[in-house]
C-alpha positions in Angstrom: 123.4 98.9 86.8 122.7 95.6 88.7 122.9 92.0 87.8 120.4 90.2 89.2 121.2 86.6 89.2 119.0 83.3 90.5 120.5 79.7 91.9 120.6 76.9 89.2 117.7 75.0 91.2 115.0 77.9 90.9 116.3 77.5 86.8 115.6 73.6 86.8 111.9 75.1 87.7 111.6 78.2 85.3 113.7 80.1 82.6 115.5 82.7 84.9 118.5 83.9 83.5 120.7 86.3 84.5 119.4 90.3 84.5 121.2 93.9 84.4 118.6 96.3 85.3 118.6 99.7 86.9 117.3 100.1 90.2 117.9 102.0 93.4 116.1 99.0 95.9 115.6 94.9 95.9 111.9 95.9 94.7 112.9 97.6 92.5 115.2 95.6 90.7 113.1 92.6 91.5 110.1 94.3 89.8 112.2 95.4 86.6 112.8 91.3 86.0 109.2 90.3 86.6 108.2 92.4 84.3 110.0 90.3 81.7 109.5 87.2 83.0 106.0 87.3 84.7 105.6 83.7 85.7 109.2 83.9 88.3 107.1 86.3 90.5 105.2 83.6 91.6 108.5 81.4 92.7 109.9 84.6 94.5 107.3 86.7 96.1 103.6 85.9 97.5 100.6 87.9 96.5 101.0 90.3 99.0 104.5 90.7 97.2 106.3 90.0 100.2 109.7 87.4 100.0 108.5 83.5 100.2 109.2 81.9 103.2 112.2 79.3 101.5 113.5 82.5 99.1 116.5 84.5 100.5 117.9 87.4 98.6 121.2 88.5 98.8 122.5 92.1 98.0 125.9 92.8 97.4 127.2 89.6 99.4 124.4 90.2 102.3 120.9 89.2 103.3 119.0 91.5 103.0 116.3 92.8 106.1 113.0 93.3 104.6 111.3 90.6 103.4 107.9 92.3 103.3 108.6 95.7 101.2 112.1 94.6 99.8 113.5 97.9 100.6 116.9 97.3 101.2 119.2 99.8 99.1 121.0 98.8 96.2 124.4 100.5 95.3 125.5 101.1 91.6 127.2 98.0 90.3 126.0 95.8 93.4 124.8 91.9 92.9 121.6 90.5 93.6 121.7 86.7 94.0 118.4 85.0 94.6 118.3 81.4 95.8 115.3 78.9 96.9 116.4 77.5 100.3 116.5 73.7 100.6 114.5 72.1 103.3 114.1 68.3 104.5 115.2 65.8 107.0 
């Protein structure tokens, strides 16, 4: 099982607890919580379901490498930690 887990300032925007869900990839995993909570998709991915620009997802400690079909591998008992990167000046 994974946890999937999002950063406090994506839950100041959305209910987006924390998630154990079974999955063998970030899609995967990411699908299995937006299927619960169908409204975070929108905050995550874009239509084409590909990783918003300011969204970095990290698997087991590390970014992952594909943004677009979120197929990076996900060992039993691995983290996923999703955050909303901060921009400005």
């Amino acid at each position: 099982m994974t946890t999937v887990a999002f950063t406090p300032n994506l839950q100041r925007h959305l209910d987006c607890p924390e998630v154990t869900v079974s999955a063998e990839t970030v899609s995967q995993a990411l699908d299995a919580v937006f299927r619960d909570n169908p409204r975070l998709r929108g905050y995550v991915v874009d239509e084409q379901g590909r990783l918003r620009q300011h969204v970095a997802v990290f698997v087991g400690g590390e970014l992952i490498r594909d943004r677009v079909h979120l197929s990076d591998s996900v060992a039993a008992g691995q983290d996923i930690f999703v955050m909303q990167a901060l921009s400005g000046g």
